[in-house]
Each structure stands twice: as structure tokens, then as C-alpha cells.
C-alpha positions as a Markdown table, in Angstrom:
| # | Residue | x | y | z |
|---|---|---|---|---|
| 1 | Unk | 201.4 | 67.0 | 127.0 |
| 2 | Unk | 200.5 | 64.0 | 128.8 |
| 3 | Unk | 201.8 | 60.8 | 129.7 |
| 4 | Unk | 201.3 | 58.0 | 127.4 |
| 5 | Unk | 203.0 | 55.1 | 129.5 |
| 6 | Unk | 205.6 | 54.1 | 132.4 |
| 7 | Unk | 208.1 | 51.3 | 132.9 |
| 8 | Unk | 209.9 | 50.8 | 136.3 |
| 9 | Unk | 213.2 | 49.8 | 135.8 |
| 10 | Unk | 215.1 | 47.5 | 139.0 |
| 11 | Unk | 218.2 | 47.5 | 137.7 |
| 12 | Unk | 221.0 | 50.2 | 137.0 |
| 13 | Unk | 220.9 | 51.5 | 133.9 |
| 14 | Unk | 223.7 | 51.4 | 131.8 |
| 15 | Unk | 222.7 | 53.5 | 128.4 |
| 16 | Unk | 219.4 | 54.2 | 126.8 |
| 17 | Unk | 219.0 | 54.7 | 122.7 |
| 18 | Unk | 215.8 | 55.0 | 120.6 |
| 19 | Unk | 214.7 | 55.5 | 117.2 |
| 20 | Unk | 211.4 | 56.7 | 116.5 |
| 21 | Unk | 210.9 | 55.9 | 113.1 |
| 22 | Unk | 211.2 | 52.0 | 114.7 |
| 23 | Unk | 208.6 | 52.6 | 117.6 |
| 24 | Unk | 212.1 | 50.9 | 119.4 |
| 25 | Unk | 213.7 | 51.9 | 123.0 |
| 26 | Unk | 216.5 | 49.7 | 124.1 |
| 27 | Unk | 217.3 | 49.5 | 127.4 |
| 28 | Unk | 221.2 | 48.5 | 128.5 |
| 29 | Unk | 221.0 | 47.7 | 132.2 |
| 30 | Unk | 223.2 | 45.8 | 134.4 |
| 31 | Unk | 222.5 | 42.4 | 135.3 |
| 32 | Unk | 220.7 | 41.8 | 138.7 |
| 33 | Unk | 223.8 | 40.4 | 141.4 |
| 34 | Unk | 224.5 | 36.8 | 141.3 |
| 35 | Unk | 223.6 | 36.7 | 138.0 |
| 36 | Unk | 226.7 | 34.9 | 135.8 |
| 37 | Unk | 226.5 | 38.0 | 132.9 |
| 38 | Unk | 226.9 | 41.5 | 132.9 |
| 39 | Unk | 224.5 | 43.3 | 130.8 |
| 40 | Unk | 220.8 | 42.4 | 129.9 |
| 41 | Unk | 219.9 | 44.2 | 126.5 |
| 42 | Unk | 215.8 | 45.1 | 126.3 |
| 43 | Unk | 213.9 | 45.8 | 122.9 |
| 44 | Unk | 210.8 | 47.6 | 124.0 |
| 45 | Unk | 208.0 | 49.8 | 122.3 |
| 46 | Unk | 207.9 | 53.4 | 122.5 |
| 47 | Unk | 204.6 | 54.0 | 122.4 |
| 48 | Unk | 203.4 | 51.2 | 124.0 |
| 49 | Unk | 204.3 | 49.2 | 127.4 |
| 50 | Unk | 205.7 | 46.3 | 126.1 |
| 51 | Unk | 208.8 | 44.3 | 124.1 |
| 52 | Unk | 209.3 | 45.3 | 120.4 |
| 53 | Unk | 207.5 | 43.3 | 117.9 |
| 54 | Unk | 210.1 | 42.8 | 115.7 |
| 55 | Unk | 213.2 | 41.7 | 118.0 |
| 56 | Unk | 214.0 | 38.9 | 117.8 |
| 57 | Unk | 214.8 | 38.7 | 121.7 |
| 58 | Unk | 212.8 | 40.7 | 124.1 |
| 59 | Unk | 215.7 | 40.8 | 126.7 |
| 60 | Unk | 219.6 | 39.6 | 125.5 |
| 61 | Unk | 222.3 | 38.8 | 128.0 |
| 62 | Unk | 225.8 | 39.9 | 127.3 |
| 63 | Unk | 228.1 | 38.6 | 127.6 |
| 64 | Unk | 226.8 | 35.1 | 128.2 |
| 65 | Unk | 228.8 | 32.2 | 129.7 |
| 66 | Unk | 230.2 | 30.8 | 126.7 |
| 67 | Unk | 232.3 | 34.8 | 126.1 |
| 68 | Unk | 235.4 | 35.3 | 127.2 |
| 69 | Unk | 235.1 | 38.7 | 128.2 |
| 70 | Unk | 235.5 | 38.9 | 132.0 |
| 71 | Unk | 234.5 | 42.6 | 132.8 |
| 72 | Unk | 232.8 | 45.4 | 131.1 |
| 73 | Unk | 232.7 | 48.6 | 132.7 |
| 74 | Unk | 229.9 | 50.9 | 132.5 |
| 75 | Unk | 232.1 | 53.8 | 132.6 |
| 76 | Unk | 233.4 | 52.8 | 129.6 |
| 77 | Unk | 230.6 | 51.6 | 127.1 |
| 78 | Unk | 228.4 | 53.4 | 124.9 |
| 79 | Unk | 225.5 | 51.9 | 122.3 |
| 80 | Unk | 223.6 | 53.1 | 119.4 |
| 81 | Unk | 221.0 | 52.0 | 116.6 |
| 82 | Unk | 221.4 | 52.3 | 113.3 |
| 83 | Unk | 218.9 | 50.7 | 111.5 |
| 84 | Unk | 218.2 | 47.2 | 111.6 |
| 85 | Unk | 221.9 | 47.2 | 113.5 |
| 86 | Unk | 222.6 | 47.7 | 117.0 |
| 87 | Unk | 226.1 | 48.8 | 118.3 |
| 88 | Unk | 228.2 | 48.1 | 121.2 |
| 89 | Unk | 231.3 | 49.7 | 122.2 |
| 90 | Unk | 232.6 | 48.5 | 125.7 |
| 91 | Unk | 236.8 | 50.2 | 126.1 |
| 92 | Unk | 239.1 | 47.9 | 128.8 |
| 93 | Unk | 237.4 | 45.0 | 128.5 |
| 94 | Unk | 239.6 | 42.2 | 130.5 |
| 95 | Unk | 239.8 | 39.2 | 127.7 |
| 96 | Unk | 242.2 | 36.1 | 128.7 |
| 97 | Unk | 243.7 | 38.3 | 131.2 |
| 98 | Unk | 244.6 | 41.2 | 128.4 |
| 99 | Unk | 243.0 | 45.1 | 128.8 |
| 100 | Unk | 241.5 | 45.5 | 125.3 |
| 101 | Unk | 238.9 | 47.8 | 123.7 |
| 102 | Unk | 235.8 | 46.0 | 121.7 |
| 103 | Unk | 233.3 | 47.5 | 119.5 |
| 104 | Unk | 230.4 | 45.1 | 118.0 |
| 105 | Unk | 228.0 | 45.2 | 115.6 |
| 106 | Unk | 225.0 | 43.0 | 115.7 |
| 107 | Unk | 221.1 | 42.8 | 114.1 |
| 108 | Unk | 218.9 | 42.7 | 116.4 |
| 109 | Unk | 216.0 | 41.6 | 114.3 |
| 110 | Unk | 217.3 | 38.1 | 113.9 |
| 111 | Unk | 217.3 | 35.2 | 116.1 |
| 112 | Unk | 220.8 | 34.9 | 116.6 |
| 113 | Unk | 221.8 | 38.7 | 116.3 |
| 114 | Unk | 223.5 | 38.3 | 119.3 |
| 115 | Unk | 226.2 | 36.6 | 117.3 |
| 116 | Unk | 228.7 | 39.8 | 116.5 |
| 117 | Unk | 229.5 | 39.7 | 112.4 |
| 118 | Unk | 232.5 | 41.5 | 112.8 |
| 119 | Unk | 235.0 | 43.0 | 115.0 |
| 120 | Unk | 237.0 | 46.1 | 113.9 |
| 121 | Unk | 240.4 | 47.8 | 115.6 |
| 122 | Unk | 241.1 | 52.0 | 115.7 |
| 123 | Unk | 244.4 | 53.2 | 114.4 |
| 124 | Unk | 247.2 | 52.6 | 116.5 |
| 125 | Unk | 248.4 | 54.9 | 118.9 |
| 126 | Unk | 252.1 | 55.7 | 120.3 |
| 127 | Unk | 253.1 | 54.2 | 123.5 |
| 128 | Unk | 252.5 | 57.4 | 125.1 |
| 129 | Unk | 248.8 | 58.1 | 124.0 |
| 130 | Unk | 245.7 | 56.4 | 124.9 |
| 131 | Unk | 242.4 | 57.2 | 123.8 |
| 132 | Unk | 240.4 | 59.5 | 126.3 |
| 133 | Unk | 237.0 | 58.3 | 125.0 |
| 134 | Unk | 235.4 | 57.2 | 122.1 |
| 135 | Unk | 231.0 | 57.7 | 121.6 |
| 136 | Unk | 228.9 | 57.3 | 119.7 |
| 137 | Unk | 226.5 | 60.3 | 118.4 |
| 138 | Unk | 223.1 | 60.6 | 117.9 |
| 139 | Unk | 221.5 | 60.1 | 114.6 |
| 140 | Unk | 218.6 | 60.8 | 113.2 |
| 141 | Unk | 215.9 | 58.8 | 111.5 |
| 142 | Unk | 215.5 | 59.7 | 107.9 |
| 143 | Unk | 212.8 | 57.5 | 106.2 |
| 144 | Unk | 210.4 | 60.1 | 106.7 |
| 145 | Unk | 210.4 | 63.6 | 106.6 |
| 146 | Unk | 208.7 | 66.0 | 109.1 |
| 147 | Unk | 207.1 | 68.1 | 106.0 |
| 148 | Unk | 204.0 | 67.4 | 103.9 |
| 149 | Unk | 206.0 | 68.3 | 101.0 |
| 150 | Unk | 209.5 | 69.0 | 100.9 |
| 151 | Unk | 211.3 | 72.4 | 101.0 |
| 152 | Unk | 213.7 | 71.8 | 98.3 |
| 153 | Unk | 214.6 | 68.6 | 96.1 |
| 154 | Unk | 217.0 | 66.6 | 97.8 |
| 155 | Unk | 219.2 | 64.1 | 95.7 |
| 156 | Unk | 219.8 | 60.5 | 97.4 |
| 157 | Unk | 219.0 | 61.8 | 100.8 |
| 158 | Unk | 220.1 | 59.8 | 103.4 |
| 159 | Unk | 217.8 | 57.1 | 105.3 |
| 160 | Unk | 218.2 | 54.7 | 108.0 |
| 161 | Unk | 219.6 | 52.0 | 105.9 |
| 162 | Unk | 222.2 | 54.3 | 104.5 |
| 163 | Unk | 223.1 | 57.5 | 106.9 |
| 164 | Unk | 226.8 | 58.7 | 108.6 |
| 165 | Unk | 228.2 | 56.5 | 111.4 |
| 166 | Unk | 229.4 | 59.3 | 113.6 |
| 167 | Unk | 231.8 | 58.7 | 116.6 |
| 168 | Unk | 233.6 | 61.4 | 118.7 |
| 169 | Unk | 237.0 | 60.3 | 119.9 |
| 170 | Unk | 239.2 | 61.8 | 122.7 |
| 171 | Unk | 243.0 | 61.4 | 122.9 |
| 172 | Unk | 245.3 | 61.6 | 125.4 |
| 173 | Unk | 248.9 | 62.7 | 124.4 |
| 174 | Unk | 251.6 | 62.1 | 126.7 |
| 175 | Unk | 249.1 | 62.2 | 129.7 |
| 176 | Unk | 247.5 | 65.3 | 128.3 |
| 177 | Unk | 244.1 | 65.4 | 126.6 |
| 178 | Unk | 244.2 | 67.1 | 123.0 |
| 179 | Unk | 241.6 | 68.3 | 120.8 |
| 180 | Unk | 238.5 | 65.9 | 120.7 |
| 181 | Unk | 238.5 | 64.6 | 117.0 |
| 182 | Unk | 235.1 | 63.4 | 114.7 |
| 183 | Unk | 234.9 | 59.9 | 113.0 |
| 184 | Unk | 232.6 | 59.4 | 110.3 |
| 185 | Unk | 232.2 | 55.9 | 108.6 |
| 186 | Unk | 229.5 | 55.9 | 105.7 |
| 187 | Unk | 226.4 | 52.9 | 107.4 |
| 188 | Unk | 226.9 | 51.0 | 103.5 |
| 189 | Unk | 230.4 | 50.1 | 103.2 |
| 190 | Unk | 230.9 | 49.8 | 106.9 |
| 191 | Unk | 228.5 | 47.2 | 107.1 |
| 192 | Unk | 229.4 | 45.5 | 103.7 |
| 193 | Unk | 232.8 | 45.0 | 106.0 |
| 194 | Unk | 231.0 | 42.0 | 107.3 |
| 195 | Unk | 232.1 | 40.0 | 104.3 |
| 196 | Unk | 235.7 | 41.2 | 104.5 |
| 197 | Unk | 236.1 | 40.1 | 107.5 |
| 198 | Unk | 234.3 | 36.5 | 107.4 |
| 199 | Unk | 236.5 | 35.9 | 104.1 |
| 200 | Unk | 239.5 | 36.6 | 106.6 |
| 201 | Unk | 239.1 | 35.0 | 110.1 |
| 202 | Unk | 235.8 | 33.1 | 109.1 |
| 203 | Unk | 232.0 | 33.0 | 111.5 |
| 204 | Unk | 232.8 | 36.1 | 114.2 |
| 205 | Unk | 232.8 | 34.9 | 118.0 |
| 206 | Unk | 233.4 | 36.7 | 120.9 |
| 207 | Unk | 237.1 | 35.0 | 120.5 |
| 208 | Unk | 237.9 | 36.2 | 117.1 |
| 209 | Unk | 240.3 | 38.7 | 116.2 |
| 210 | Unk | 239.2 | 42.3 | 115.0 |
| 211 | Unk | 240.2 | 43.6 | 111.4 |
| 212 | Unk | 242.9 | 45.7 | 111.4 |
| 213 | Unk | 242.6 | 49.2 | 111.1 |
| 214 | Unk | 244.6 | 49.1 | 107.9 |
| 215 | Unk | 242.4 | 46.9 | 106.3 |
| 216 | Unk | 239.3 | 49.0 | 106.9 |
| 217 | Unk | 239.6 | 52.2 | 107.6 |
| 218 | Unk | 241.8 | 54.2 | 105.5 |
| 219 | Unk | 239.3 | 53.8 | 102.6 |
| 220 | Unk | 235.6 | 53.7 | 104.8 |
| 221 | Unk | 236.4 | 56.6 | 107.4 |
| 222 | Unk | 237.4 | 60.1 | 107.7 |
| 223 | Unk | 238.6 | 62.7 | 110.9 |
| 224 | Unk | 238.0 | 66.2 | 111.5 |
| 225 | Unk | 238.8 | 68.2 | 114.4 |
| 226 | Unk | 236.5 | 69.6 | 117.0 |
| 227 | Unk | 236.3 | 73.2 | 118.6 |
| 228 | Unk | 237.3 | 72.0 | 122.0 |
| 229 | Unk | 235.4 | 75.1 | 123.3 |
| 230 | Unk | 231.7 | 74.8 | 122.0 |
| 231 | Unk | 231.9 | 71.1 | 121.8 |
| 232 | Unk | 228.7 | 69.8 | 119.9 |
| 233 | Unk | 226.8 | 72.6 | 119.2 |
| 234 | Unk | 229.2 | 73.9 | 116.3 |
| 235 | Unk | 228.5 | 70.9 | 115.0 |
| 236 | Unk | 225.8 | 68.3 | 113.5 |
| 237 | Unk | 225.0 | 65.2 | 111.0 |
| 238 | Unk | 222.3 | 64.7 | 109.0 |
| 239 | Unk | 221.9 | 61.6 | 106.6 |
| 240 | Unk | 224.9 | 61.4 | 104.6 |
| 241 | Unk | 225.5 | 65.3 | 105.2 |
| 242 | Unk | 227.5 | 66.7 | 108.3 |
| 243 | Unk | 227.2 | 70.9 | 109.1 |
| 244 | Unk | 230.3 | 72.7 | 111.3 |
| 245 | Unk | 231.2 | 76.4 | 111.9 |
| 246 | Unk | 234.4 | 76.3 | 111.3 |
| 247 | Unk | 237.3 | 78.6 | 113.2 |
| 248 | Unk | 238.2 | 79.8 | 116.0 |
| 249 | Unk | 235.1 | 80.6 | 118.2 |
| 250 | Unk | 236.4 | 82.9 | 121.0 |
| 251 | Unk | 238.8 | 85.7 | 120.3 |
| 252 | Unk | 240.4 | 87.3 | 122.8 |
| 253 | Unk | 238.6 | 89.3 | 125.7 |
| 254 | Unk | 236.5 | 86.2 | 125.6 |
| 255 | Unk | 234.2 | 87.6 | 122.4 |
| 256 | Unk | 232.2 | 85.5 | 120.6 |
| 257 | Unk | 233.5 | 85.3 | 116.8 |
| 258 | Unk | 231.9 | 85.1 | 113.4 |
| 259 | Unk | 232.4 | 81.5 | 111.8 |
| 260 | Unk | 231.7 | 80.1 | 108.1 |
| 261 | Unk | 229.3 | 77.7 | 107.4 |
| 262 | Unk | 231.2 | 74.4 | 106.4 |
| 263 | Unk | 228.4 | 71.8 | 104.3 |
| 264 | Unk | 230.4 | 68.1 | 103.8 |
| 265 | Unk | 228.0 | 65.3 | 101.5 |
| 266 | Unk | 229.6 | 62.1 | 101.9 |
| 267 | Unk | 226.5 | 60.4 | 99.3 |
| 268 | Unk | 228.4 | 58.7 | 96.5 |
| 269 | Unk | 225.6 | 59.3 | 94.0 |
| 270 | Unk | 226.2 | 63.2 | 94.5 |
| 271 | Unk | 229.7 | 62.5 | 94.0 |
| 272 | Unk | 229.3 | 60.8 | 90.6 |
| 273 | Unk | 226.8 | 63.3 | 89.4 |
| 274 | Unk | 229.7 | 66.1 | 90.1 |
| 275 | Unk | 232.7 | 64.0 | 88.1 |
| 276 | Unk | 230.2 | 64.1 | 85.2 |
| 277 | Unk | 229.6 | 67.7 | 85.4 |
| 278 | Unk | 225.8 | 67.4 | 86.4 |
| 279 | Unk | 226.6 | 69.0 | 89.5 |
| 280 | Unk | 224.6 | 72.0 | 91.9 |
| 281 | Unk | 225.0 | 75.6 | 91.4 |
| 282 | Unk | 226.8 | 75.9 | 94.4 |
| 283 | Unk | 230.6 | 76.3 | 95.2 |
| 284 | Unk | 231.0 | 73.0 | 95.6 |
| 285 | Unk | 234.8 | 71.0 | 95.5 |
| 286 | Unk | 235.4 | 67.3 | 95.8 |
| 287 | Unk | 237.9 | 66.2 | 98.3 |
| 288 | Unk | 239.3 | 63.1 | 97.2 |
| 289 | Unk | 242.9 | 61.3 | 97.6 |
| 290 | Unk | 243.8 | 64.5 | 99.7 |
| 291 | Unk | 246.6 | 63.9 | 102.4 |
| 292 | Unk | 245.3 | 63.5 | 105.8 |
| 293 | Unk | 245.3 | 66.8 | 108.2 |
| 294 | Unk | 248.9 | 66.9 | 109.4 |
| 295 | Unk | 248.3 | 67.6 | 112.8 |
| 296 | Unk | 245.8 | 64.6 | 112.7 |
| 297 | Unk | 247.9 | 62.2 | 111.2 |
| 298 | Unk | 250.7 | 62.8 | 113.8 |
| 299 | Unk | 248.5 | 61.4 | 116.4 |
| 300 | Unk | 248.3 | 57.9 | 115.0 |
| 301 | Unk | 250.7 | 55.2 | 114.0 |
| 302 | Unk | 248.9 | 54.0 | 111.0 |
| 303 | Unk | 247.4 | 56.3 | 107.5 |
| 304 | Unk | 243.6 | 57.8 | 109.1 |
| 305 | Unk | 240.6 | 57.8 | 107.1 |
| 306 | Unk | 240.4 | 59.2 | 103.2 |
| 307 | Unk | 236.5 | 58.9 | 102.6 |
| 308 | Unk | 235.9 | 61.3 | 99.9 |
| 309 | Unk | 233.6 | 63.9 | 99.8 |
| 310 | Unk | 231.6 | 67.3 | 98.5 |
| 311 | Unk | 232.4 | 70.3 | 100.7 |
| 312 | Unk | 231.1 | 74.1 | 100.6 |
| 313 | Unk | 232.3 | 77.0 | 102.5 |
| 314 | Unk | 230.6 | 80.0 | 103.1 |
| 315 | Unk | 231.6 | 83.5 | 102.0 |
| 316 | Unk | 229.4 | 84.9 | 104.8 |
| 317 | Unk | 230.4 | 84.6 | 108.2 |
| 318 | Unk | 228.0 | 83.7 | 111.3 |
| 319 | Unk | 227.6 | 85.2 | 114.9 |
| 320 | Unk | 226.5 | 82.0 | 116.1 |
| 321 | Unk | 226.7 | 79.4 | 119.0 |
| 322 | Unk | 224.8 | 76.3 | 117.7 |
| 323 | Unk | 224.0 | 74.6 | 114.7 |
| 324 | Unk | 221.3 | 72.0 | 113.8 |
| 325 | Unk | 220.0 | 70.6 | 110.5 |
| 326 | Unk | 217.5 | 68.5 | 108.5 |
| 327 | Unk | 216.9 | 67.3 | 105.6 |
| 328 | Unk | 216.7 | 70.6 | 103.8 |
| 329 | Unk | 217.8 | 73.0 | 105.7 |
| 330 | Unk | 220.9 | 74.3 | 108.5 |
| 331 | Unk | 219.3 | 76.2 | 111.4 |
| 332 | Unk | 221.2 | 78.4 | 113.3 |
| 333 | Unk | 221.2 | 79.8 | 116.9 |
| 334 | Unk | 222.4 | 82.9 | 116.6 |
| 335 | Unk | 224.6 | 84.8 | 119.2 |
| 336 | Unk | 226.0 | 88.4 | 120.3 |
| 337 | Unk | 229.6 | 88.8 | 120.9 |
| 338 | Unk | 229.2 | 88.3 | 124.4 |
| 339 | Unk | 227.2 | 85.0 | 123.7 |
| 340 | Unk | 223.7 | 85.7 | 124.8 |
| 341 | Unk | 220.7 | 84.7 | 122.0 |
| 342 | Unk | 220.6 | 86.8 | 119.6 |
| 343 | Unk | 218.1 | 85.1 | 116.9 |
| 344 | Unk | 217.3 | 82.0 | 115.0 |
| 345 | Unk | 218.6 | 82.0 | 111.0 |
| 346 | Unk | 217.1 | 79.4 | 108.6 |
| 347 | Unk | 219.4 | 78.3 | 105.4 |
| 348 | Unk | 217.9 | 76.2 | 103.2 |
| 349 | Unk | 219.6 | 73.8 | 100.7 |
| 350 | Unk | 218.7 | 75.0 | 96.9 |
């Protein structure tokens, strides 16, 4: 291993995301003091010392002094790439002297990406819940794949212009943290949102409204519940596929448990092959108009997410602590009952 190349940063930084498919690092780092913004955005290289190529802007400052958006914490803010789209979401932002949440959605390839095309609102929460936290996940890059051929055929994979938006959100209840909960959004149709929500409130500015939940996520989302106790590593998304152990992980006497392998395929083309019947072998079922998890759906004011989707269970239980998967295949970390590594299994998608 060596060192290809170093870049001193000055400034505090804020939050760090890459993709390596797009030679692209951005850099979020607070502003140098007596400056009259808050954040200055950098596109840089990854293999290289120097700006990104294709930015459009080398360094972005946000907000600038024509935004109304007094204060953004750092505590508070999280960012990620998606494809040609870079996201921002800053929570208690002070706007015309109101606390609100913001989450935008620009392109950072063209000259005016800084420009958001759309602002979007969560579901609404009683008076005695707040939201804990809300981050984005990693993603992977899926336009090319790290074998010289591939395992297995893969229908419609996913790829970094169509992939899983995932976003873990925390909620407090009555002053008490609950269960962290997944959000998934399919890239496509929550990008396509961008004409929705011109058609409604015209050009977005930093002033506009957002869209209401209502009008966006019920059909372009979905929840699931976390294991509280192994966090992540129970848990992964790949593409348009997402891979979870699913029950309870720790029995009593503080045991490790066997868990099923749960496989969900959000791709719509998969979808449409199964409703003609030129499906996979596997014991597949479509979830589709189902009724929101009940314990979910208590937690909000407004109908959650009903993105449908393929789902298999296994028969076969795991002793396992972590999960991770690729195109073509689910790799797990296997465990003993008292937790320590116990193995590595490979499942691969037929």
C-alpha cells in the first residue's frame, strides 16, 4: 500500500462522501470565521490532487447571502451522492425565525446546481415525538462490477442512475427513543419528483415550501424496522436489492440467535416479469397494497410509505452477526452463540 496523494484541510470538517466509480470526493467544511456563509462545498479528485473535472463548481458556498437560512448546525447535517445528484440534509435549521428541518437535492454537474429542485417534508409526527436523527447510508457504485464475468445473471441490476435511496431515521416518543426505523425511496421516481413539485410551487428557492409528505411519499417510500441491538450490520443495500437477518438477535443469557435471511428487490422490471408469471425459481411473494406495519404506522400522523416489492425468506436459519452483499451474492459473517467469529458463508443469487 502506498500513498498516492495528500490534501491539508484549514477548516473544520463537516462530512466527507465519495464515489469511486466518479473519481469524486466532496468535502463539506465549515466556512473560515467572518466569512457571511456557513458551509463551503469542494468537488475534488480521488485519485488525483486536484478539483473534479466535471463540477461544475470547484468550491460551492452554502448558504449564500441571498438564503434565508440563518444557522445550520453541524451536529445536525448529513450529505450523500447519488449519481449525478448530491444531497443535503441540515435538521433545526433557523428560517424567518422558525426551527425547521430541510433536506435538498441538487446536481452538481451543472452550473447552477446549487439551485435546490425540490424540497420534500417527512410524515408528521405527534406533539410528543420528534425525530432523534435522520442519515443517510452509504451506497454503493454499481456501473461496474468487481468480476471479469459475472457469478450469476442478474436482471435489471441496479446502477448509479437508478439504485435505493436509503436513510435511517430515529424517533423520539414521549421523550424516549424507540426503535431506529429504515427509509427506502427508489433514486427514479424520487427524482422524477422534481416535476411534481415545480408544477406545484413553481422554480425551487431556498424560500419555497417543501412537498408534503402526502403528496410524495406514501407511493415512492417504504419503512422497516431495525434490530436496535446489532444496528447496521444485520443489515445492507445493494442496487435496488436490500439484505436483513430478520428476528430477535439475542435471547436470553445474552446468546447469540439464529436469524433468516430476508432478500427485498424493489426493481420494477423484476416486478412485472413476476405478474406475468416469468418469474425466478425462488420462493418469491410480491408485497404490494399491503397495510403499513402497525406498530410503524402508530408513530406517524400521516399513511407511511407503500413501495412495492419482491421479498424471500429463508427456511434456513443463520448464526450470524453481519451481513454484506453485491451484486450477486449475500456474504455472511458468521458467529458462535457467544458472538465470537465463527466463519465466513457465501450465498449466491441463482
Amino acid at each position: 500500500m502506498c500513498r498516492r496523494w495528500s490534501y491539508k484541510i484549514d477548516s473544520v470538517i463537516v462530512n466527507y462522501s465519495y464515489s469511486p466509480m466518479q473519481d469524486l470526493l466532496v468535502l463539506l467544511t465549515k466556512a473560515p470565521p467572518g466569512e457571511n456563509h456557513e458551509y463551503d462545498i469542494s468537488f475534488r479528485s480521488l485519485s488525483e490532487d486536484k478539483f473534479h473535472p466535471d463540477a461544475a463548481s470547484a468550491v460551492v458556498k452554502i448558504p449564500d447571502t441571498q438564503e434565508n437560512l440563518e444557522l445550520l448546525n453541524p451536529r445536525y447535517t448529513e450529505a450523500m451522492i447519488f449519481g449525478d445528484y448530491y444531497g443535503l440534509f441540515c435538521k433545526r435549521v433557523h428560517s424567518n425565525g422558525a426551527e425547521v428541518d430541510v433536506l435538498q437535492v441538487w446536481n452538481w454537474k451543472v452550473k447552477d446546481w446549487y439551485r435546490p429542485i425540490a424540497k420534500f417534508s417527512l410524515p408528521s409526527l405527534p406533539s410528543t415525538s420528534a425525530f432523534r436523527y435522520i442519515l443517510f447510508t452509504g451506497n454503493h457504485d454499481h456501473d461496474y462490477s468487481p468480476f471479469n464475468t459475472p457469478l450469476c445473471s442478474s436482471w435489471f441490476h441496479g446502477s448509479a442512475r437508478n439504485q435505493l435511496i436509503t436513510i435511517r431515521v430515529g424517533i423520539n416518543v414521549g421523550g424516549r427513543p424507540c426503535p431506529p426505523y429504515t427509509l427506502y425511496a427508489e433514486q427514479n421516481r424520487f427524482l422524477e419528483l422534481e416535476s411534481t413539485y415545480t408544477m406545484l410551487y413553481g422554480k425551487c428557492s431556498q424560500d419555497s415550501r417543501a412537498l408534503p409528505w402526502s403528496a410524495w411519499g406514501p407511493g415512492h417510500t417504504q419503512f422497516f424496522s431495525t434490530n436496535p441491538s446489532s444496528g447496521d450490520r444485520s443489515h445492507c443495500c445493494y442496487g435496488l436489492r436490500t439484505a436483513q437477518l430478520i428476528g430477535e438477535t439475542i435471547v436470553s443469557g445474552g446468546q447469540l440467535q439464529p436469524r433468516q435471511l430476508c432478500i427485498r428487490d424493489f426493481n420494477p422490471h423484476r416486478m412485472r416479469h413476476y405478474k406475468t408469471g416469468d418469474g425466478t425459481k425462488w420462493h418469491e411473494r410480491l408485497v404490494e397494497g399491503d397495510p403499513p406495519n402497525t406498530d410503524l404506522q402508530s408513530l406517524f400522523l400521516e399513511s407511511i410509505g407503500s413501495l412495492p416489492y419482491l421479498e424471500i425468506i429463508t427456511r434456513e436459519k443463520f448464526l450470524a452477526k453481519g451481513i454484506y452483499m453485491d451484486e450477486s451474492r449475500v456474504i455472511l459473517s458468521l458467529a458462535n452463540e457467544h458472538g465470537l467469529p465463527g466463519g465466513v458463508e457465501v450465498l449466491y443469487f441463482g
